[in-house]
Structures are given as structure tokens and as C-alpha cells.
N, C-alpha and C positions, 0 to 999 in steps of 0.2 A: 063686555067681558068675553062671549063669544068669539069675537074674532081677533082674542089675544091667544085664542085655544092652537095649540099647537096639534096637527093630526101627521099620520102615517107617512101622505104624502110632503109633509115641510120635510118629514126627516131624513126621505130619499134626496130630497134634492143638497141634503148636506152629507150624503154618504154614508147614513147609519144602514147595516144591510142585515142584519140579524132581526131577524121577526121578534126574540124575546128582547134583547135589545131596544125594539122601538116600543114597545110595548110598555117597558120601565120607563124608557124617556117619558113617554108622552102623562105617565099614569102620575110619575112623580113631580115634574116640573110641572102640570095642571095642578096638581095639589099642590105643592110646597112653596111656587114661586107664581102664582094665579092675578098677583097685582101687577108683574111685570111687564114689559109690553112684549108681542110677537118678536121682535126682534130682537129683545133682550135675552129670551128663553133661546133662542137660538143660537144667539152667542157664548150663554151658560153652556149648552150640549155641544157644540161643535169643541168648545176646549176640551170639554171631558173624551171627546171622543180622539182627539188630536195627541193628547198626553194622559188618558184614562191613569197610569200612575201615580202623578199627584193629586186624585181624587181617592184613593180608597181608604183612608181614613175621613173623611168627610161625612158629616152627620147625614144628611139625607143621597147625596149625587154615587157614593162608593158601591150602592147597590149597580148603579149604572157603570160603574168602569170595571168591578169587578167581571159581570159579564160580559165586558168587553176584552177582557184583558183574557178571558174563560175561565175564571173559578170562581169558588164564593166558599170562603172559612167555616165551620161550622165547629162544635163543641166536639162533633165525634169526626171529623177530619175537612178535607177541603174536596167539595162538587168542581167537575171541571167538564167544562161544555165545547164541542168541537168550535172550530173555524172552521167557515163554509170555502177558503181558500187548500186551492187544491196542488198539493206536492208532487209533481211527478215523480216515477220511478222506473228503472231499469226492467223489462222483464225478456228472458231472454226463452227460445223455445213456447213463445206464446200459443202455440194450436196443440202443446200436450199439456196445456194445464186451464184448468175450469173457472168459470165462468167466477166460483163461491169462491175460489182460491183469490182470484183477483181480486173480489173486496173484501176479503179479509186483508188484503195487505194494504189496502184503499185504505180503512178503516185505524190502517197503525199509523200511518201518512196522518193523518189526522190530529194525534196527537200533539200540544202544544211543544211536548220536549223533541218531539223527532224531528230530523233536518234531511235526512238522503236513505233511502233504500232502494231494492233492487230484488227481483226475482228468478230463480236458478230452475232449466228447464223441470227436474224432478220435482216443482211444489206442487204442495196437495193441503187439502185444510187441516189445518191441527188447533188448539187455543193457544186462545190470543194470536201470537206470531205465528202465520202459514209453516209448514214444516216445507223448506224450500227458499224461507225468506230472511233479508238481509236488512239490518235494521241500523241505521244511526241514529244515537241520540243525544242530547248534551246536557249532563252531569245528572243523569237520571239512569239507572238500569231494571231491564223490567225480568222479574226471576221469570215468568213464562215465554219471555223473550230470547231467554236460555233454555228454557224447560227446565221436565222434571229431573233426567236423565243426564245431569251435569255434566260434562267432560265427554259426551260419550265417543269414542275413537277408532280408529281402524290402526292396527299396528303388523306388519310384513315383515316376517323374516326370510331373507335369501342364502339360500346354504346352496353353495358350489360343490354339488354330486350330481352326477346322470338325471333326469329328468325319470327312469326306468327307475330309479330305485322305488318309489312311490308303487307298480306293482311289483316288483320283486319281496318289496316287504309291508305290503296291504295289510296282511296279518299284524303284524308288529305297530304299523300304526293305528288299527282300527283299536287295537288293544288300550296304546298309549294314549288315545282320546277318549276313552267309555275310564279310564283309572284316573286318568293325569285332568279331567273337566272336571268343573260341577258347576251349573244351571241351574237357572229357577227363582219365583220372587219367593227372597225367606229363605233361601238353602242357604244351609252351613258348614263352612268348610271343616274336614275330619281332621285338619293338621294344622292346625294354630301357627302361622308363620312372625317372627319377627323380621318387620320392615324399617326403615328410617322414615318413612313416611306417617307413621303412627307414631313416632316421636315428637311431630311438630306440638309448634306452643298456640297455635290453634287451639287445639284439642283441649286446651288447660286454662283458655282465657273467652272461650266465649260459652255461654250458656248450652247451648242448646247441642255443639260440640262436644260437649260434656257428657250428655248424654248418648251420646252418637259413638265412642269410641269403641268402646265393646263388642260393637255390631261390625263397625268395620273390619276389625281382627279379628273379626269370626268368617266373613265375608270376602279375603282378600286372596285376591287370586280369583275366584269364583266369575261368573258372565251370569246378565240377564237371561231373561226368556223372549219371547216373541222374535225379533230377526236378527238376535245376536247371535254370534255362531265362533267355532274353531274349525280351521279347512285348511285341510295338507291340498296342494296342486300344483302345476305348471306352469312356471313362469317364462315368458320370452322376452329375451331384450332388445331393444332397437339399436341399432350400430351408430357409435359413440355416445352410447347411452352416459348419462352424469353418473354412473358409480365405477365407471370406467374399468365394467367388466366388457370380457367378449361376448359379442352377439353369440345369443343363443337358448338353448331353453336350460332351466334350471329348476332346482326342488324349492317352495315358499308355505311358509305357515301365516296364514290370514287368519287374524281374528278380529270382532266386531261386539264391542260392549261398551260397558261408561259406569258410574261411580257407585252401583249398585242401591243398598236401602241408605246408604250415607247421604246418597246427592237428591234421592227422594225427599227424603225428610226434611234436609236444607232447604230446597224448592219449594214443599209445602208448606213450610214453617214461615218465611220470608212472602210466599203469595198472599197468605193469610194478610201479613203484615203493610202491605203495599194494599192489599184493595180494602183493610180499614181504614187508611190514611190517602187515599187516591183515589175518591169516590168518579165514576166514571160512564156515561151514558149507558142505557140498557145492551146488551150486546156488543159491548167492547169492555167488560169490567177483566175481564182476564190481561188484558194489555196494563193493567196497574202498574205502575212503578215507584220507583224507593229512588230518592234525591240521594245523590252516590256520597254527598257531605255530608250526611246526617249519620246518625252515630249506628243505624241500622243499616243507610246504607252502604257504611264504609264495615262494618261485620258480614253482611251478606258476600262482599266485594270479596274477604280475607275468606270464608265459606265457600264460597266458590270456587276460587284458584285450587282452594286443598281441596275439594271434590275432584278437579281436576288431575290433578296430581297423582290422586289415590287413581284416577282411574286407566292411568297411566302404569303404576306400581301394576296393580290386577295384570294389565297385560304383561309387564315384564315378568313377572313370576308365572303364568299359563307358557309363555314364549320357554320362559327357563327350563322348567319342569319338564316341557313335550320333548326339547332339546338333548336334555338331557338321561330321558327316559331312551331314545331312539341309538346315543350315541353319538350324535353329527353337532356342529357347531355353525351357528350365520355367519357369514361374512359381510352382511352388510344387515341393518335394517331401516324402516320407513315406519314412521305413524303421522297420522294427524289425527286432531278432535276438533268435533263439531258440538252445537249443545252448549254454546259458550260465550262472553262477551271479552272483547279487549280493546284496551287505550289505543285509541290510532289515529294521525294526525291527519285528517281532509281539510284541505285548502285551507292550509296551516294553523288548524284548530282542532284540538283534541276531544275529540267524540269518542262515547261508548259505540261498539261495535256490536250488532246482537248476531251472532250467524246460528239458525235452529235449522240444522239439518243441511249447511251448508259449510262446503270445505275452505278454508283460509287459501289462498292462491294469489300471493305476493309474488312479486318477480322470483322466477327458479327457486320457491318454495314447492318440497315435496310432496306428495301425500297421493291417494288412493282412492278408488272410484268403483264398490263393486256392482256387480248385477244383479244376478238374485242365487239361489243354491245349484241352478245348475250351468248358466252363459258366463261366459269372460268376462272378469272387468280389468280395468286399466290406473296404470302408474302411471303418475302426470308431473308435470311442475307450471309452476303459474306463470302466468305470464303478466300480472299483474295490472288488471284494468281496473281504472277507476270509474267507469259508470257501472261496475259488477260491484265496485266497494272490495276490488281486489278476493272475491271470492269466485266459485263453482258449485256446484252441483255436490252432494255425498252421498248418489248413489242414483239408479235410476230410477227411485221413485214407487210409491203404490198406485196401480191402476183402480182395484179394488178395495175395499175396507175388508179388515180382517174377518168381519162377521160374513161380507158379502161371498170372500173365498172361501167361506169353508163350505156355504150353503149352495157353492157354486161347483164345488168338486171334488170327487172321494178320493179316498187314500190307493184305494186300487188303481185309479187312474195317474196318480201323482208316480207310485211304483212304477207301474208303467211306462210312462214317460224319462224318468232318472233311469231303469233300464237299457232301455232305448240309447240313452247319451252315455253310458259308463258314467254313471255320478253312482258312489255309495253317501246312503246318508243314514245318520246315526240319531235316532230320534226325530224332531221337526213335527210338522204336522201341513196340511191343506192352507192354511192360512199363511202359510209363506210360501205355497207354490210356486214355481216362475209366471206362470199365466197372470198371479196378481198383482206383476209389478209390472211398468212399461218396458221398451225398447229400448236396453238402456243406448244400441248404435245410435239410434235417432237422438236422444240426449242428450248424448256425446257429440252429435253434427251439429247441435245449435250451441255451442258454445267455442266453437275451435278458436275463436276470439280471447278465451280466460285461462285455455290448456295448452301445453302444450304433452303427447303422448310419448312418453319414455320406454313400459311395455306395457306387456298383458300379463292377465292370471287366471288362469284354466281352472276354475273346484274340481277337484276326484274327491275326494272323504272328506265329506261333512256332518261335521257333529254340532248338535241344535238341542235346545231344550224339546222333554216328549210335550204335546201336546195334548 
């Protein structure tokens, strides 16, 4: 009977390579199949392991192909266990970003539903998905693969007046930014706006929407805290720039926020919902996902967009308001958002897109790159590469963790420095110093590959939540 016993080494030499794997083989076909001969057992696992599929309703072998297949059903959801088979992935600007960043993206690679990702020089570790990282997946979307902060966007307006007005009328805009803001997690805006966006049927057809409506129309218009910001400054253009103004400098209103407590509670509500149902090795349960066919994950999908949307709406009405407080009108604007997932087809198969903290950069797609509250960032259009997954970089990144900045520099010092460079800033705090972000030139050098540079944008008055 012995030397019908199947051991570790029979089952290397048939290609089982999962340690838990051979483990079941050996535990279940000794037990269950113990009359057959050596070679018979062998023949049983090499099928299961060839077509694991049509074993997993099978009384005894399903334990075995389920782990090979990587899950196993349970009453309270389905366990899913990596492959040891490793995904390559783009990273571009690899000597500005760490060591823990890289396997945390290692770690999403892993996944049985992910197929292509790519990393943008600004990544840094965030959950689940690297804040920096570029995620494809097929028919699965992971809400922290978006994050909390749904939609969240950068939006430009460029108004064709002297580049001088900005100090000429310092006063007048430090004014229109401390009246015409409001910042903060939980602030409420003083003037109830109606929008079209708070019409949608969203809003009336999914649960949790339902509850969420209130807050947004109380919320709209209004910007996060931490590094979201509204900043009148200087813009330069490159000669034959795509808006086919004249080179030159110009006035621009930069602002930086996303869906507010609407696209939180969406993202919280839905992660809950995914790491009940997507049970997931220790230290990667945050990467949980929601099967985009299933009836929660086609509600998160429609949840999503309208975070997006709304957070969209916020900016046009802050853009409106400042505009129209000052008297001047855009003649052109620019947004994009990051924070998000979309249908896009790689090598002719339509995958979820995850970009958290990464700009969309399709061929001469537009969109915005900034630095931090007091250096230059830059207007770009893509150039659309596909080992980038057709993205870039949304901004240059944190050097520091915000704990680490603050304990790292005082507000006298921060004064000092904005002095120094003509930045006014209007609230903010140490934790979004420019010292605690990287370079964003060096950022900007490792990717000239995904960009191309259309202009720049100088902050003078910046207004930030207080800290």
C-alpha cells in the first residue's frame, strides 16, 4: 500500500507547484482513492490540475481545483488565494518611489481578476491600490481601487487678462476666496444651490443614494481638506499651444477636490460590501472587489459615475462663483479626474481601468499636473502609451506622510518660505508644506514618454482648508 502513497515529490514532477495545493492532493487522493495504484492517482490529479473547472462540483477532488483555480465558496462568501505566477508591470520613475510602494502594486498584480498595471513616478503607499497606481481588471472593480475620494479632479480656468491683474487686485481676490470657498470634512454650504446633477435618478433608485442626497446639496460647491485647494496664478503658454491662444502669460483659477462626504460614503459602503463577498489573504483584503455583473456591482458602477459627476458640478460652481465675484470670464477651461475606474479596451478586450491618483493621458487628452502650494505645475496632453495604460502621474506626489510633515516643520518656517517665493496662502497648515511633496521637475523628467507639456501654472493666492 506504501508505495501506492502518492508524496510531494510525485506531484512536482507533474507540475502541482502551490505548497497548499499539494498538500490537499496528496491528503485527499491517500484517503479517498488508497486502492488505486500509483499511477492511477496520478492520472486522477494531473486531469484536475489540467482542467481544475470540471472538478469543482465533485464530491471529494473540488477541494482540489478549487485551490487551484484560487477560491473556495463559503456560506459567508468566497476565500481567494494568490498565484504564485507573477504579472509584470510598468513603473515609470522607479528611484522616486519605495521600495513598500512596489509591493503594494506587486501585491494587486496578484489578483486573479487583474490583467495589466503600471506605476506613475508620484506613487506612494495608500490601501489597497498604491496612490500612483494603474490598475486593469476584467469584469471586477475594486471601490479602493478608486478610493475613498471618488472623482476627485483638478479643474483650470484661463481668463485672457494681464498676468498683473492678480496683484493689482490681490485684495479683491483674497476676499473672493475666504467668501466665495468653504472647506472641510462635514462643512456646509450657507446657500443651498440647485444643480441638474442632484436631479439624477440615481439618487431615487438606489438605496444607499437615498440616503446621501441631502448631504450632497448641502455640500455642493464646497472642496475637501487636506491638499485640496482654490489658487488664482500665472499661467504661460507654449507657442502653438492646443487652445490656440498666443504664447504668453495669462490669469488661471486652479482648483483640487473630488465628491466630497457623497463619494465617501459610496466607497465605504460598497468596500464593506466587497471584502464581505471577496474574502482575500491577510494584507491585501483592502484590494477586495465587486464582480461589475452582479447587481451590487453594476450599483456601485452607476454610484460611481454620479460621484464623479457631482464632483465635477463642486468644481463648476466654485469656478462660477470666483468668476463671477471678481467680474472676469474664462475663455477656455481644462479638468480631469483621478480617483476613478473606466471601460477601456486593451488588446481588444474591455477591462476596468482603476487610475487612484493617476491622470487619464490618452492621445491629446487634456488635463493638469500640479506641484505643491508654492512650485509650478504643468498643463499637458497625453500622448497615450500603452505600457502606462494610457495614463501619468496627478501631481508630484508625497515625500512625507502628513503626520511626518507636521512633526517635521513649523508654521513659522512654512511662513517664511511662502514669503520668500510671493505665495499668499489662505489657511493650509505644515502638512502640506512643499518640502513634503517630491520634485515634481524630476516627475515630470521620468515620464516625457506619457506627456506631452502644453504650459505652466505659477500659485500666488492659495486658499486651503485651516489646519
Amino acid at each position: 500500500m506504501s508505495k501506492s502513497k502518492i508524496k510531494g515529490k510525485d506531484l512536482k514532477k507533474i507540475n502541482y507547484k502551490s505548497d497548499r495545493a499539494k498538500s490537499l492532493a496528496i491528503n485527499i487522493i491517500n484517503s479517498d482513492y488508497k486502492h488505486l495504484s500509483k499511477q492511477n492517482k496520478l492520472e486522477i490529479l494531473e486531469a484536475v490540475l489540467l482542467n481544475p473547472k470540471d472538478y469543482l462540483e465533485h464530491p471529494s477532488l473540488s477541494k482540489i481545483a478549487e485551490e487551484l483555480i484560487g477560491k473556495v465558496k463559503t456560506d459567508r462568501g468566497t476565500i481567494y488565494h494568490f498565484d504564485c505566477e507573477e504579472k509584470p508591470f510598468a513603473i515609470y520613475g522607479k528611484k522616486h518611489i519605495t521600495q513598500d510602494t512596489i509591493r503594494q502594486m506587486e501585491t494587486a498584480m496578484q489578483l486573479p481578476v487583474s490583467q495589466y498595471g503600471a506605476l506613475m513616478p508620484d506613487a506612494h503607499v495608500g490601501y489597497g491600490l498604491p496612490i500612483g497606481g494603474v490598475l486593469a481588471t476584467k469584469n471586477a472593480v475594486l471601490p479602493y481601487g478608486v478610493g475613498l475620494d471618488i472623482g476627485c479632479r483638478m479643474s483650470l480656468s484661463i481668463y485672457d487678462v494681464p498676468s498683473e491683474y492678480i496683484k493689482r487686485n490681490s485684495y479683491q481676490i483674497k476676499t473672493a476666496l475666504k467668501e466665495q470657498t468653504y472647506f472641510g470634512i462635514g462643512k456646509i454650504e450657507k446657500h443651498n444651490l440647485d444643480h441638474e446633477v442632484l436631479e439624477r435618478n440615481e439618487f431615487n433608485e438606489i438605496d444607499i443614494l437615498k440616503q446621501l442626497k441631502c448631504k450632497a446639496q448641502n455640500q455642493l460647491g464646497s472642496s475637501g481638506s487636506g491638499n485640496h485647494f482654490v489658487e488664482f496664478g500665472i499661467i504661460e503658454l507654449t507657442n502653438n499651444n492646443v487652445f490656440k491662444l498666443k504664447e504668453g502669460q495669462y490669469v488661471g483659477l486652479l482648483s483640487h477636490s473630488g465628491s466630497r462626504g457623497l463619494g465617501a460614503a459610496i466607497a465605504g459602503h460598497y468596500t464593506k460590501l466587497a471584502m464581505q463577498e471577496c474574502m482575500l489573504p491577510a494584507g491585501a483584503k483592502h484590494l477586495a472587489w465587486i464582480d461589475l455583473h452582479s447587481e451590487a456591482g453594476q450599483e456601485y458602477w452607476a454610484a460611481m459615475n454620479l460621484a464623479g459627476d457631482y464632483a465635477k458640478a463642486c468644481h463648476d460652481v466654485i469656478h462660477y462663483r470666483l468668476s463671477k465675484a471678481l467680474g472676469i470670464k474664462p475663455v477656455v477651461n481644462i479638468e480631469n479626474h483621478h480617483n476613478f475606474a473606466w471601460k477601456e479596451c486593451i488588446n481588444d478586450e474591455e477591462l476596468i481601468v482603476h487610475r487612484k491618483g493617476a491622470t487619464p493621458a490618452a492621445e491629446g487628452q487634456m488635463g493638469i499636473i500640479p506641484a505643491d502650494m508654492m512650485n509650478p505645475g504643468y498643463i499637458v496632453s497625453g500622448t497615450g502609451n500603452d505600457m502606462a495604460l494610457n495614463s501619468a502621474s496627478h501631481g508630484a506626489g508625497r515625500r512625507l506622510s502628513r503626520k511626518r510633515a507636521k512633526d517635521s516643520f513649523t508654521g513659522s518656517e512654512l511662513k517664511k518660505l511662502l514669503k520668500q517665493n510671493k505665495i499668499t496662502l489662505i489657511g493650509g497648515g505644515t502638512e502640506e508644506a512643499p518640502m513634503a511633496y517630491k520634485n515634481l521637475e524630476e516627475v515630470m523628467a521620468s515620464q516625457n514618454e506619457l506627456i506631452n507639456i502644453e504650459g505652466k501654472f505659477y500659485p500666488q493666492i492659495v486658499r486651503m482648508d485651516k489646519q
